[in-house]
C-alpha positions as a Markdown table, in Angstrom:
| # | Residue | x | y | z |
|---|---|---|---|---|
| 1 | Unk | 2.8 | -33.6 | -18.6 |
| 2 | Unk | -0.1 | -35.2 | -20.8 |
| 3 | Unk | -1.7 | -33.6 | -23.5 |
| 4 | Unk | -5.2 | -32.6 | -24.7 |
| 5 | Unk | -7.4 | -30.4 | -23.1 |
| 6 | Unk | -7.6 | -29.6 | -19.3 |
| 7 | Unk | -10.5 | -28.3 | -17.0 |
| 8 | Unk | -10.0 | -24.9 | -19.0 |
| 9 | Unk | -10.5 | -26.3 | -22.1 |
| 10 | Unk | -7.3 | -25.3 | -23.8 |
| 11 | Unk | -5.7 | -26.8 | -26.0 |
| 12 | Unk | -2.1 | -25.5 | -25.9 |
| 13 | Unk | 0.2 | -23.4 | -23.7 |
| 14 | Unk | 0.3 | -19.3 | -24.7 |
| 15 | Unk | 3.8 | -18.2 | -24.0 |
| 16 | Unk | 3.2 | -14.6 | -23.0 |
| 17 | Unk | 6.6 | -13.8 | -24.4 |
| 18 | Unk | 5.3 | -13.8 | -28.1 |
| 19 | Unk | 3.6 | -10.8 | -29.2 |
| 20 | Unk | -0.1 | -9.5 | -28.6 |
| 21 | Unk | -2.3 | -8.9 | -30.8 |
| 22 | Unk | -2.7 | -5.8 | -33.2 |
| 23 | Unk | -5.6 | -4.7 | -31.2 |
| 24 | Unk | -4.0 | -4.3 | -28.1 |
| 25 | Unk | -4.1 | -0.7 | -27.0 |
| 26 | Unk | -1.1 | 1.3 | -26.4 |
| 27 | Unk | -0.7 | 2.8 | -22.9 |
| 28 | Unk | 0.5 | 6.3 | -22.7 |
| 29 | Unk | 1.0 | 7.1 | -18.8 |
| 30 | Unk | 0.2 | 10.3 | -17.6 |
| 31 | Unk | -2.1 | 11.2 | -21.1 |
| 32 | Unk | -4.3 | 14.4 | -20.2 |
| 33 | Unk | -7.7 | 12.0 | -20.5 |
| 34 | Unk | -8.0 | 8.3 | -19.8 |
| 35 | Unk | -9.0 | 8.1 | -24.0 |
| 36 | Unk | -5.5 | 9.4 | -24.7 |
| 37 | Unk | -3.6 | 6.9 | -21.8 |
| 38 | Unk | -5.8 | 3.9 | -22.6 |
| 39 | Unk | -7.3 | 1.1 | -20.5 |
| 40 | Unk | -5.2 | -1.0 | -18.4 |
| 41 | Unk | -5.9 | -4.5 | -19.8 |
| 42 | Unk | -3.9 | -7.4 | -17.4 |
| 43 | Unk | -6.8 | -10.2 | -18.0 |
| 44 | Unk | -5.3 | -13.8 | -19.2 |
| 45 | Unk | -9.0 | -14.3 | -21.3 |
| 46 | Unk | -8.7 | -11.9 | -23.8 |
| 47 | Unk | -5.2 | -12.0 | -25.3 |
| 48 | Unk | -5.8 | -9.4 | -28.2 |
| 49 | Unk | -6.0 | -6.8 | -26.2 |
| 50 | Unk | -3.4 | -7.5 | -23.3 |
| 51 | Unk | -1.1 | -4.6 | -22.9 |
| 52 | Unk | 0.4 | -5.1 | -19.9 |
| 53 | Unk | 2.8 | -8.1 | -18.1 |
| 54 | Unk | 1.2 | -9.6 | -14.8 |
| 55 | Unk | -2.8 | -9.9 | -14.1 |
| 56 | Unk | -5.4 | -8.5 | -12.2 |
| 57 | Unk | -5.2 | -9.4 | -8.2 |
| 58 | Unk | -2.0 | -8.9 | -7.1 |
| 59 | Unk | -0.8 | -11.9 | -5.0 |
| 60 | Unk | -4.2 | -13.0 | -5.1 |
| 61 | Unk | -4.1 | -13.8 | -9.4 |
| 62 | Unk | -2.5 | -17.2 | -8.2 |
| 63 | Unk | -5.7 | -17.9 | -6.4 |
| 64 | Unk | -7.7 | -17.4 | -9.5 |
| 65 | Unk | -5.4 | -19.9 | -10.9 |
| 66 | Unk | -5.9 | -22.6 | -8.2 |
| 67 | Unk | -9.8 | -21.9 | -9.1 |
| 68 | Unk | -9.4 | -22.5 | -12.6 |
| 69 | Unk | -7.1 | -25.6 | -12.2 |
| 70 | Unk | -9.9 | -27.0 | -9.7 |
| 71 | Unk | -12.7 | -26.2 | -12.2 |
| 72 | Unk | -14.7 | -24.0 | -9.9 |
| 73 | Unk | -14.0 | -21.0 | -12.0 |
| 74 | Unk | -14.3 | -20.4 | -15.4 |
| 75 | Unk | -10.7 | -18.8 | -17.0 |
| 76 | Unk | -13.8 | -16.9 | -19.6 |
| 77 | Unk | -15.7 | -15.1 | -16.6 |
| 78 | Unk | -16.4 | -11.4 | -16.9 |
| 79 | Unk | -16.8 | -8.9 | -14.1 |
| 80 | Unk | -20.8 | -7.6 | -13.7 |
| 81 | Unk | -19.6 | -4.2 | -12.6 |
| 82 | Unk | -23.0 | -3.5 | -12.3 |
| 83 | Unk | -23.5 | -1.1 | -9.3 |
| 84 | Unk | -20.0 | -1.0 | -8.3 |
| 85 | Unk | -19.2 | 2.2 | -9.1 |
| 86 | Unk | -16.9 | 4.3 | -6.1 |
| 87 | Unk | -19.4 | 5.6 | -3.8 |
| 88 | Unk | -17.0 | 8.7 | -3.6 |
| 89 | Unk | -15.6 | 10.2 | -6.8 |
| 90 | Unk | -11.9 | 10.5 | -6.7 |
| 91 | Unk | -10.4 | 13.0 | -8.8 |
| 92 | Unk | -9.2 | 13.4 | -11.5 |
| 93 | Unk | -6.4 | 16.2 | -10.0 |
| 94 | Unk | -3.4 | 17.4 | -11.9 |
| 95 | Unk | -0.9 | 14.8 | -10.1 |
| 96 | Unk | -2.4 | 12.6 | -12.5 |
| 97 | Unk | -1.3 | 14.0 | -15.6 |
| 98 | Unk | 2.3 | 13.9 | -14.5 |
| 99 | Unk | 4.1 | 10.9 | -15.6 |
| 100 | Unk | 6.2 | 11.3 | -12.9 |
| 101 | Unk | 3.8 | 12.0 | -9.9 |
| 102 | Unk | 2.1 | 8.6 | -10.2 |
| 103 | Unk | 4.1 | 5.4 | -11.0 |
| 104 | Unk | 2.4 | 2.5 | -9.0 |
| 105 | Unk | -1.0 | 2.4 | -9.1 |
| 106 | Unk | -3.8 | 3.7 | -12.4 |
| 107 | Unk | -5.2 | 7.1 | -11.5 |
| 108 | Unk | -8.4 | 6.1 | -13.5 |
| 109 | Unk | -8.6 | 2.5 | -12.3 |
| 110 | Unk | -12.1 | 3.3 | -9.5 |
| 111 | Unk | -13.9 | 4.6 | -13.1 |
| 112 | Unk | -13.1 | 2.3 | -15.8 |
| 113 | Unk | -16.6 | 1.0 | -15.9 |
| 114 | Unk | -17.6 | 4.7 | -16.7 |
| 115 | Unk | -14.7 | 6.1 | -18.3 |
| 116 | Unk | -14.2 | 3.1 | -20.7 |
| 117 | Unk | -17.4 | 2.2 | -21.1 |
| 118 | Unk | -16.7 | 2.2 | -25.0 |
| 119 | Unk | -14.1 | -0.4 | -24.6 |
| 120 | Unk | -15.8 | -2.7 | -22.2 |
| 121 | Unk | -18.8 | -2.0 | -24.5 |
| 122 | Unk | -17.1 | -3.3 | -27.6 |
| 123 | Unk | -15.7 | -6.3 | -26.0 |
| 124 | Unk | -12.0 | -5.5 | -24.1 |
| 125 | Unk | -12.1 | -7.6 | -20.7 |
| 126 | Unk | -11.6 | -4.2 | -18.5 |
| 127 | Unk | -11.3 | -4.7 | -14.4 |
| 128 | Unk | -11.0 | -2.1 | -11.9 |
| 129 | Unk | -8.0 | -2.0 | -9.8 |
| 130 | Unk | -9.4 | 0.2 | -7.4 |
| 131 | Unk | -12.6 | 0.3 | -5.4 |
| 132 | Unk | -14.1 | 3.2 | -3.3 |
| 133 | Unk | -16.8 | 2.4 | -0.5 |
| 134 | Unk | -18.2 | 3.4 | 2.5 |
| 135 | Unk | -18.0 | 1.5 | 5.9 |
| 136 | Unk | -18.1 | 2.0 | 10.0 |
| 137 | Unk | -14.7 | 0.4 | 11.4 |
| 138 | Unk | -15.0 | 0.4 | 15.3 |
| 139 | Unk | -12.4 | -0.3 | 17.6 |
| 140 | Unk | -12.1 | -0.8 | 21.4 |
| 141 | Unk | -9.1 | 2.0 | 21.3 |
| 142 | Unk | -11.8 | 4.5 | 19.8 |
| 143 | Unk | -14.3 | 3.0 | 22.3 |
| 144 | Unk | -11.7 | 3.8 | 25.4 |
| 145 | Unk | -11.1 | 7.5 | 24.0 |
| 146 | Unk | -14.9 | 8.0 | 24.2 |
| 147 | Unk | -15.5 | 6.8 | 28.0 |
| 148 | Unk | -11.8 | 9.0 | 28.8 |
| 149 | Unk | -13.5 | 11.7 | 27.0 |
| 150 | Unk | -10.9 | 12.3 | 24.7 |
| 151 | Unk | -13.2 | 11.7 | 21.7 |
| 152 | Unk | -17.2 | 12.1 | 22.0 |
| 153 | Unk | -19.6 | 10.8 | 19.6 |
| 154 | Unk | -21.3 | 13.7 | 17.2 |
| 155 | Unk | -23.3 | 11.5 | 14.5 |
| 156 | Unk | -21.7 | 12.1 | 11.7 |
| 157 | Unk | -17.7 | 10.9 | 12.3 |
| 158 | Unk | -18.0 | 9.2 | 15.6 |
| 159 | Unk | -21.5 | 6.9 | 16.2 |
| 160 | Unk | -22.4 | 6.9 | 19.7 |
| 161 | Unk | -21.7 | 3.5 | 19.6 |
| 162 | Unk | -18.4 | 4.1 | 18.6 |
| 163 | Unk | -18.2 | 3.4 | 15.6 |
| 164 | Unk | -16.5 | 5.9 | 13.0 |
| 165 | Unk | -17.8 | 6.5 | 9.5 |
| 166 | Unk | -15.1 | 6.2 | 6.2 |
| 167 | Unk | -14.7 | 6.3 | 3.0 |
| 168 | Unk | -12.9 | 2.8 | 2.4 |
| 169 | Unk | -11.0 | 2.4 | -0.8 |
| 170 | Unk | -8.8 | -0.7 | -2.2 |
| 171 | Unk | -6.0 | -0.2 | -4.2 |
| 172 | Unk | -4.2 | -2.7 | -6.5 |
| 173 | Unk | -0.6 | -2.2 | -7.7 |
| 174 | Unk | -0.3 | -1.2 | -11.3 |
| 175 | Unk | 3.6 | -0.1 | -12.1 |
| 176 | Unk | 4.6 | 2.1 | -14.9 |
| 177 | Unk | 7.9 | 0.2 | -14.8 |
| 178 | Unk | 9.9 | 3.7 | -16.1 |
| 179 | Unk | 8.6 | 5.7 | -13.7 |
| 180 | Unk | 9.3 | 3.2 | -11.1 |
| 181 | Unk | 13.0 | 2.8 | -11.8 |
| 182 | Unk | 13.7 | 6.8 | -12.4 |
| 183 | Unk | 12.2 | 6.5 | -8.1 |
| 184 | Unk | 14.8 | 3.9 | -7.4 |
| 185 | Unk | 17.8 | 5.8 | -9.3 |
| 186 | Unk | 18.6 | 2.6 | -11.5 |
| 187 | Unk | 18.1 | 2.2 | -15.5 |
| 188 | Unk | 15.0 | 0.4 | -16.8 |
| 189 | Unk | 16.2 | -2.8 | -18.1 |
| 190 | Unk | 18.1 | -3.0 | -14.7 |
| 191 | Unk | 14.7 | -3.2 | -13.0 |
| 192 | Unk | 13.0 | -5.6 | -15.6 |
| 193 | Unk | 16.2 | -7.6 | -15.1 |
| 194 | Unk | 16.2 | -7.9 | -11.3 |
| 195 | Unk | 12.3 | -8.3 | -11.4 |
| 196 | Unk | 12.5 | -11.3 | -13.9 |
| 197 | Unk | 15.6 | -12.9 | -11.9 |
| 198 | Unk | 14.5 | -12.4 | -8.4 |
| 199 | Unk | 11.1 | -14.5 | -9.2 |
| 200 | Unk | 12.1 | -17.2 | -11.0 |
| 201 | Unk | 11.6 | -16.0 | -14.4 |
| 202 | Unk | 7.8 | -15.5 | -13.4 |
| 203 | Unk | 7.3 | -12.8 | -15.9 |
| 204 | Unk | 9.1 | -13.3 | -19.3 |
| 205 | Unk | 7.9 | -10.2 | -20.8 |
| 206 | Unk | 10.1 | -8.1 | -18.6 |
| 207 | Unk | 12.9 | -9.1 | -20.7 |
| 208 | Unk | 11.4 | -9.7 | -24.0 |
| 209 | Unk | 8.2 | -7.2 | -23.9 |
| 210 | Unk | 10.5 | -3.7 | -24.0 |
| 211 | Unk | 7.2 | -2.3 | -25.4 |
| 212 | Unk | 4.7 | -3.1 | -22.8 |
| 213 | Unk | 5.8 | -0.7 | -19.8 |
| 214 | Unk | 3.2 | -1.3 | -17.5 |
| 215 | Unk | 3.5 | -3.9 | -14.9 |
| 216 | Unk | 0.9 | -6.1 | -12.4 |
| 217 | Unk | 3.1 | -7.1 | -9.6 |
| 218 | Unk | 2.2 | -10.2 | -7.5 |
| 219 | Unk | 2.6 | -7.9 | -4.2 |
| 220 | Unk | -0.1 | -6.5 | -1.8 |
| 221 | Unk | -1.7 | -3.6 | -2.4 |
| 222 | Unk | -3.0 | -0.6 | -0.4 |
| 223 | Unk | -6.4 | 0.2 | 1.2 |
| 224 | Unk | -7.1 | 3.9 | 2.4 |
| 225 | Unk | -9.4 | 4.8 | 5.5 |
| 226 | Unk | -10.6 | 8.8 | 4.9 |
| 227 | Unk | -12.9 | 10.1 | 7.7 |
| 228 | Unk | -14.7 | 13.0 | 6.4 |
| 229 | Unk | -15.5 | 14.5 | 3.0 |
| 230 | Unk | -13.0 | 12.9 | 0.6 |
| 231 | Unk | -12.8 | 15.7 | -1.7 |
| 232 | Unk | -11.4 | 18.0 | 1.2 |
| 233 | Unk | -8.2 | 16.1 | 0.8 |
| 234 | Unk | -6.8 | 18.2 | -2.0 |
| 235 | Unk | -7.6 | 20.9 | -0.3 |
| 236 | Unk | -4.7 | 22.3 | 1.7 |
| 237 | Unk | -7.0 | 25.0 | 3.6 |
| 238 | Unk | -8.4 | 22.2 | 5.2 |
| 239 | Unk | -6.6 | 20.7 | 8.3 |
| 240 | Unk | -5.3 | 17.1 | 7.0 |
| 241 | Unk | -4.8 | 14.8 | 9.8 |
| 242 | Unk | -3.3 | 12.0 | 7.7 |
| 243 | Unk | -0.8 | 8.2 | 9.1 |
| 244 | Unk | 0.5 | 6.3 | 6.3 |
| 245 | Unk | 1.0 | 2.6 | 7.9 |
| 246 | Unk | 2.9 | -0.3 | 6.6 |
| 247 | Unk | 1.2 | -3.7 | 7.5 |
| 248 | Unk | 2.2 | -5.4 | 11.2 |
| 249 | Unk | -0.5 | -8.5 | 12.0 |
| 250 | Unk | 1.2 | -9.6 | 14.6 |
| 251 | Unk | 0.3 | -6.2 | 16.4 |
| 252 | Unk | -2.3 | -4.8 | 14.1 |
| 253 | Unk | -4.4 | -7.7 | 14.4 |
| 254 | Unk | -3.1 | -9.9 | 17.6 |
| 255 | Unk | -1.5 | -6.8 | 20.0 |
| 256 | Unk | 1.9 | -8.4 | 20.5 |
| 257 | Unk | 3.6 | -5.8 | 22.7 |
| 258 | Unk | 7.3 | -6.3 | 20.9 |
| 259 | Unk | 6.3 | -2.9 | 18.5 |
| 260 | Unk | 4.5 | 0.0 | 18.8 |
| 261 | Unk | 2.4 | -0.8 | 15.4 |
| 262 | Unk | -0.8 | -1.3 | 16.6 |
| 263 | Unk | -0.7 | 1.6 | 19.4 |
| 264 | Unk | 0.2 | 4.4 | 17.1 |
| 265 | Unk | -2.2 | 3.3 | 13.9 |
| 266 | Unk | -5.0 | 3.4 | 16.6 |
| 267 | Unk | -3.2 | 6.8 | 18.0 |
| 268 | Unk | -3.5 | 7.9 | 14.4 |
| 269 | Unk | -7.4 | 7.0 | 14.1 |
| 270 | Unk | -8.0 | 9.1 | 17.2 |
| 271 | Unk | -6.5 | 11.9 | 16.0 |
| 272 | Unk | -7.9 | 11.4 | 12.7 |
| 273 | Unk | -11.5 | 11.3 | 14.1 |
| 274 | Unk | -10.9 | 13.8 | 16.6 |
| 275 | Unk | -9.4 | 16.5 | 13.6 |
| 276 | Unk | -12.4 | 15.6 | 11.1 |
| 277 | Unk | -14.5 | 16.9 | 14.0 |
| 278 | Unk | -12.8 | 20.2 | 14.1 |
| 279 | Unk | -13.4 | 20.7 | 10.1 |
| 280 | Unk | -10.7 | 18.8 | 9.0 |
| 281 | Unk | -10.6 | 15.6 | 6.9 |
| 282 | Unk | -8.6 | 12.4 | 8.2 |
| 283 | Unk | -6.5 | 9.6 | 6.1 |
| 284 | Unk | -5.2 | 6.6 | 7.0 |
| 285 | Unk | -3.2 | 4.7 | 4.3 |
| 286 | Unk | -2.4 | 1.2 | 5.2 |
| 287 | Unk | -0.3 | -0.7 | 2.7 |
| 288 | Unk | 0.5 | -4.8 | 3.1 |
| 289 | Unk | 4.3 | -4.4 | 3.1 |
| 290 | Unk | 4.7 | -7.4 | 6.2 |
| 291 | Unk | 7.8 | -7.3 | 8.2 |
| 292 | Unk | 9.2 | -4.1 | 6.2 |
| 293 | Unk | 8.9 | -5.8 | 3.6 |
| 294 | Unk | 10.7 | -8.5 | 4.5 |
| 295 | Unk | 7.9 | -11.5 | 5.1 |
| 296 | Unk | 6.7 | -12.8 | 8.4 |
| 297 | Unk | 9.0 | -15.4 | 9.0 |
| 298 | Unk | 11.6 | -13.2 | 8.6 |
| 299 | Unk | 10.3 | -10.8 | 11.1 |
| 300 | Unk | 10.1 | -13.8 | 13.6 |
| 301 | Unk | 13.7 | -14.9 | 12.7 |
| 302 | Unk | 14.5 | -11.5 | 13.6 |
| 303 | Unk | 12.7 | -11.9 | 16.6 |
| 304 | Unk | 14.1 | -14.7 | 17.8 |
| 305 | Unk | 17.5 | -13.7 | 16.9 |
| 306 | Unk | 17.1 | -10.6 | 19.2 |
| 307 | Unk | 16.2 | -12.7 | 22.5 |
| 308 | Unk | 18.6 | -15.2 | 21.8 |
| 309 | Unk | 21.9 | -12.6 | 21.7 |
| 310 | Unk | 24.3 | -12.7 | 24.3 |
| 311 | Unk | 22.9 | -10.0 | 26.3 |
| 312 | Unk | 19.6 | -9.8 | 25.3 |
| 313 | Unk | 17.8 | -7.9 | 23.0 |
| 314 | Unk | 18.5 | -4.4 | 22.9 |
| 315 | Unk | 18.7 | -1.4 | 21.3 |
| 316 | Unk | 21.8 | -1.0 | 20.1 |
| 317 | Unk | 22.0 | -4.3 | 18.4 |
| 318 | Unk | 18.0 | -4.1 | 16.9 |
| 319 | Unk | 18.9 | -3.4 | 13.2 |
| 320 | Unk | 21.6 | -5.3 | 13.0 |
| 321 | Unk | 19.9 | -8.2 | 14.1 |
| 322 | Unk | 17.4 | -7.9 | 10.9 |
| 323 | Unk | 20.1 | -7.0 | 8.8 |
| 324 | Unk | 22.0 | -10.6 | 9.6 |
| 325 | Unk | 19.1 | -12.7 | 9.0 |
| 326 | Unk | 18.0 | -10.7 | 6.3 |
| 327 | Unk | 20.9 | -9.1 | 4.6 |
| 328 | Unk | 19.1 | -5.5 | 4.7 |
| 329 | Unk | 17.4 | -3.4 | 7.6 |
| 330 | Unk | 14.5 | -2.8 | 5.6 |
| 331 | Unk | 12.9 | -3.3 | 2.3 |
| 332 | Unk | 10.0 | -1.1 | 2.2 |
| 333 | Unk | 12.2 | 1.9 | 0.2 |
| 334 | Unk | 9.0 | 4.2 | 0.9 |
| 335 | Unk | 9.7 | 5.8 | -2.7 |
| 336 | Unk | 6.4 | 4.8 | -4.1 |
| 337 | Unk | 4.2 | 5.3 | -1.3 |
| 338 | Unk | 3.0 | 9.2 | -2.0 |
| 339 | Unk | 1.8 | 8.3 | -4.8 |
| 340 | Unk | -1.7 | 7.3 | -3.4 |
| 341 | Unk | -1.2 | 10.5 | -1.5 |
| 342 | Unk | -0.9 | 12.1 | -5.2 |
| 343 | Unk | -4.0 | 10.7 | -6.6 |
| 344 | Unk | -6.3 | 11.6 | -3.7 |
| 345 | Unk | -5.0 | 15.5 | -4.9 |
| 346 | Unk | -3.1 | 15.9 | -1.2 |
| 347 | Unk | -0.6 | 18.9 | -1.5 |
| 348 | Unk | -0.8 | 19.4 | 2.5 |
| 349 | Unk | -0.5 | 17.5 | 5.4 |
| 350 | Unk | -1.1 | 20.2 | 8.5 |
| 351 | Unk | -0.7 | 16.7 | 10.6 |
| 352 | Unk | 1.7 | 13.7 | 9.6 |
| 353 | Unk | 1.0 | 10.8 | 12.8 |
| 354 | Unk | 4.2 | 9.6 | 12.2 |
| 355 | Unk | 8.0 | 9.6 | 13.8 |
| 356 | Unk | 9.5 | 7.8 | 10.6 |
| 357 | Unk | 12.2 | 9.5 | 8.7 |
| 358 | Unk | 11.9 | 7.3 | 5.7 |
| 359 | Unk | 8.5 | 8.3 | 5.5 |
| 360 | Unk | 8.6 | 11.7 | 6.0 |
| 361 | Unk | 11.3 | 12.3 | 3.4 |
| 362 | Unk | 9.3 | 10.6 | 0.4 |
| 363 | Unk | 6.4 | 12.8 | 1.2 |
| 364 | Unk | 8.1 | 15.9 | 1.2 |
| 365 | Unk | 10.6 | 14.7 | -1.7 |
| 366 | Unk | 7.4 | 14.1 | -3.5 |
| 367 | Unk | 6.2 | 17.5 | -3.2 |
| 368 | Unk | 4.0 | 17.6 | -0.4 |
| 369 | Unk | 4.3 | 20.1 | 2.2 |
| 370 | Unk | 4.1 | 18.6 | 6.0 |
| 371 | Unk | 3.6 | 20.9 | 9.2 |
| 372 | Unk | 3.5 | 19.1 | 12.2 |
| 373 | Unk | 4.7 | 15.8 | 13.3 |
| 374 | Unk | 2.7 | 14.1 | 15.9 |
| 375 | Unk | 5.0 | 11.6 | 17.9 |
| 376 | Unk | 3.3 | 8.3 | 19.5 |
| 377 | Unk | 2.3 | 9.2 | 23.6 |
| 378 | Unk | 5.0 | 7.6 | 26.2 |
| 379 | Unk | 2.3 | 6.0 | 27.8 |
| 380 | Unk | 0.9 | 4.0 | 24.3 |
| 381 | Unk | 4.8 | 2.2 | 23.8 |
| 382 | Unk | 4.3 | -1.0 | 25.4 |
| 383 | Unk | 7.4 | -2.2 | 27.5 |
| 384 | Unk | 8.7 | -4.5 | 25.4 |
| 385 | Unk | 8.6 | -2.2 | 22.4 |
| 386 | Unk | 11.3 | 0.4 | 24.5 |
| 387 | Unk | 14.1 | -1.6 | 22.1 |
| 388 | Unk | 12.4 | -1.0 | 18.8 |
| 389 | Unk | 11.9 | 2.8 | 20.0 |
| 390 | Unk | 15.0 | 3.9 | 21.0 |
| 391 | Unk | 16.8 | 2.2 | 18.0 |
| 392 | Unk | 14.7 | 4.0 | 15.4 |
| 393 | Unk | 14.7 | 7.2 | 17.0 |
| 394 | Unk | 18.5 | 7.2 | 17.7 |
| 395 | Unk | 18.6 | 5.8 | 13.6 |
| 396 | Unk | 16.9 | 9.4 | 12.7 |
| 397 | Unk | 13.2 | 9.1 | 13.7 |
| 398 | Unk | 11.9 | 12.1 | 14.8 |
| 399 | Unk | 10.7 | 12.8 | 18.4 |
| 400 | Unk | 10.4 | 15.9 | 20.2 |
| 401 | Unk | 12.5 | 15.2 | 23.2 |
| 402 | Unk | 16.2 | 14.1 | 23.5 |
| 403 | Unk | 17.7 | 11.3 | 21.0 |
| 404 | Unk | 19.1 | 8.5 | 22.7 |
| 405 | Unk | 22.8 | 8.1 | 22.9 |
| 406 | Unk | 24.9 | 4.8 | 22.6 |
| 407 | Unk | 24.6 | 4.4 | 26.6 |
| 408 | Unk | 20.5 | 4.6 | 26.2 |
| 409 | Unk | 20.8 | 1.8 | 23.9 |
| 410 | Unk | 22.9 | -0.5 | 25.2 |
| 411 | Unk | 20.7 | 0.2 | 28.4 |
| 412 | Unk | 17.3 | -0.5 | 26.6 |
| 413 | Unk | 16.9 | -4.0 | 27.1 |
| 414 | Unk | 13.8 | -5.7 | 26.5 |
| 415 | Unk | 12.4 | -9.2 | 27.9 |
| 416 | Unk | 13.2 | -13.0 | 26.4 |
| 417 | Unk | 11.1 | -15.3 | 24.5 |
| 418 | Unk | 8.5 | -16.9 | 27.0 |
């Protein structure tokens, strides 16, 4: 490697391992006011006042990089936050005082333009990690529902040319690293461990930093879909129609008929269009966990391990098919998803669009009280996703007719690779 300066002008390499600067302000999760808890600083410009290990972006900081290695981006830019500010105000609610309520995302990060305006003022490098705005998402589900007269447009959720109205919001990972491991039941320096090992030493701070305890994973984040009057969501009078949905593109995005992903998210917007209507309030959260977690080309491993078997792919061998290729069934560990559920204020879910156990579980665990469960329709399961089905509700899914036995799955076959 040659030396002198590059196309960011520096000099020499900072090793994040070393200390920060004096000036750095200390984070105190779950402080009563975002003065008291500080700002969440992850920007690589302004060393001084780094307090956290990891940037801004998520996965998407090593695309920042690439822009700074190629010159096209200067390493020294700062945000105009100029009229960015959430088009909804979020909070604050009492989940966010509890250090324990919220570990994977900052409960203040839609308002740091406003509520650190001092900081950002006096020259701390300050970026949002969440963003709140509105939108119209239409779909041709949505647009079916209307003509079946299932749904009919009102002009204030549903357009009358189908489109529905939402607040959107983005959400970026931020991990208060004890919080996180007390979810996972294993000690601190056990997590920072298996965090630094498990990328390749990405992250030296996790092993030499034991004072900075808040961390920017390189992972997806969330984005939430609410359909109605945000602030009704922490208000458990009013009926909460609410899905939270880890990531499929293969069905989300391109309808392949092996799942029942995409079906039941657009199920879920139905029902969340169709309850906002009656009074309520709707929420979709969608979070980028691919595969369960496991990555795409896993998933199609999986998949082609599945058609391959002797016999076929069916239900009674579906998770142990994921499990050879990938060692684990799944790898989503729903622990941390209430949390966005925490900072929206949600105590009550009258209507939880979802069979999964997993989720269902965390929810409640988390505090959260859940009334009914709303299964996905027969006639919505494509044919091919019968296997997937009967596996996860014979695994503990809920549905409100019989559980299949061992005969039901070695009997649910679905079709071969074509």
């Amino acid at each position: 490697m040659g030396t002198g300066t590059d196309r960011t002008g520096a000099r020499h390499i900072r090793l994040t391992s070393h200390s920060a600067g004096a000036t750095a302000p200390a984070i105190r999760w779950g402080a009563a006011t975002p003065a008291e808890r500080a700002p969440v600083v992850g920007t690589t410009g302004t060393r001084a006042h780094r307090n956290v290990i990891g940037t801004h972006s998520g996965s998407y900081g090593v695309y920042r990089a690439l822009a700074v290695a190629a010159g096209a981006l200067s390493p020294q830019h700062r945000a105009d936050l100029t009229n960015t500010a959430p088009t909804d105000v979020i909070g604050p609610y009492p989940q966010w005082q509890d250090p324990a309520a919220i570990v994977s995302l900052d409960p203040w990060g839609a308002a740091v333009a406003d509520v650190f305006a001092a900081e950002l003022e006096a020259g701390q490098d300050i970026r949002p990690t969440i963003a709140v705005t509105k939108a119209h998402v239409m779909l041709p589900e949505v647009t079916v529902a209307m003509q079946q007269g299932r749904l009919r447009p009102d002009g204030r959720v549903l357009m009358p040319g189908g489109a529905a109205v939402v607040t959107k919001v983005a959400v970026e990972p931020v991990w208060y690293l004890p919080g996180v491991a007390a979810r996972f039941g294993c000690t601190e320096s056990a997590l920072r461990r298996a965090l630094f090992e498990e990328t390749g030493g990405m992250y030296p701070e996790l092993v030499t930093r034991g004072d900075l305890e808040v961390f920017l994973p390189p992972i997806g984040g969330q984005t939430v879909y609410i359909f109605g009057d945000p602030r009704d969501l922490a208000d458990p009078d009013v009926e909460l129609t609410a899905r939270v949905h880890d990531e499929c593109n293969g069905s989300d995005v391109f309808g392949s008929d092996i799942c029942t992903c995409r079906p039941y998210l657009t199920h879920a917007i139905e029902e969340c269009i169709a309850g906002t209507q009656r009074g309520g309030v709707g929420l979709v959260a969608y979070s980028r966990k691919e595969g369960r977690a496991l990555g795409e080309v896993t998933k199609f491993l999986v998949y082609n391990a599945r058609k391959r078997q002797i016999g076929g792919d069916t239900a009674d061998q579906y998770f142990a098919r994921t499990e050879c290729v990938a060692g684990v069934q799944d790898m989503r560990f729903q622990e941390l998803m209430p949390d966005v559920l925490h900072w929206l204020g949600v105590t009550r879910i009258h209507r939880l669009v979802s069979m999964s156990n997993m989720k269902y579980d965390a929810i409640t665990g988390s505090g959260i009280t859940v009334g009914e469960r709303v299964n996905i329709p027969d006639d919505l399961i494509p044919a091919d996703a019968r296997v997937e089905m009967d596996a996860k509700m014979a695994a503990g899914y809920f549905t409100p007719g019989p559980v299949p036995d061992a005969d039901d799955l070695k009997n649910t076959v679905g079709r071969g690779l074509v």
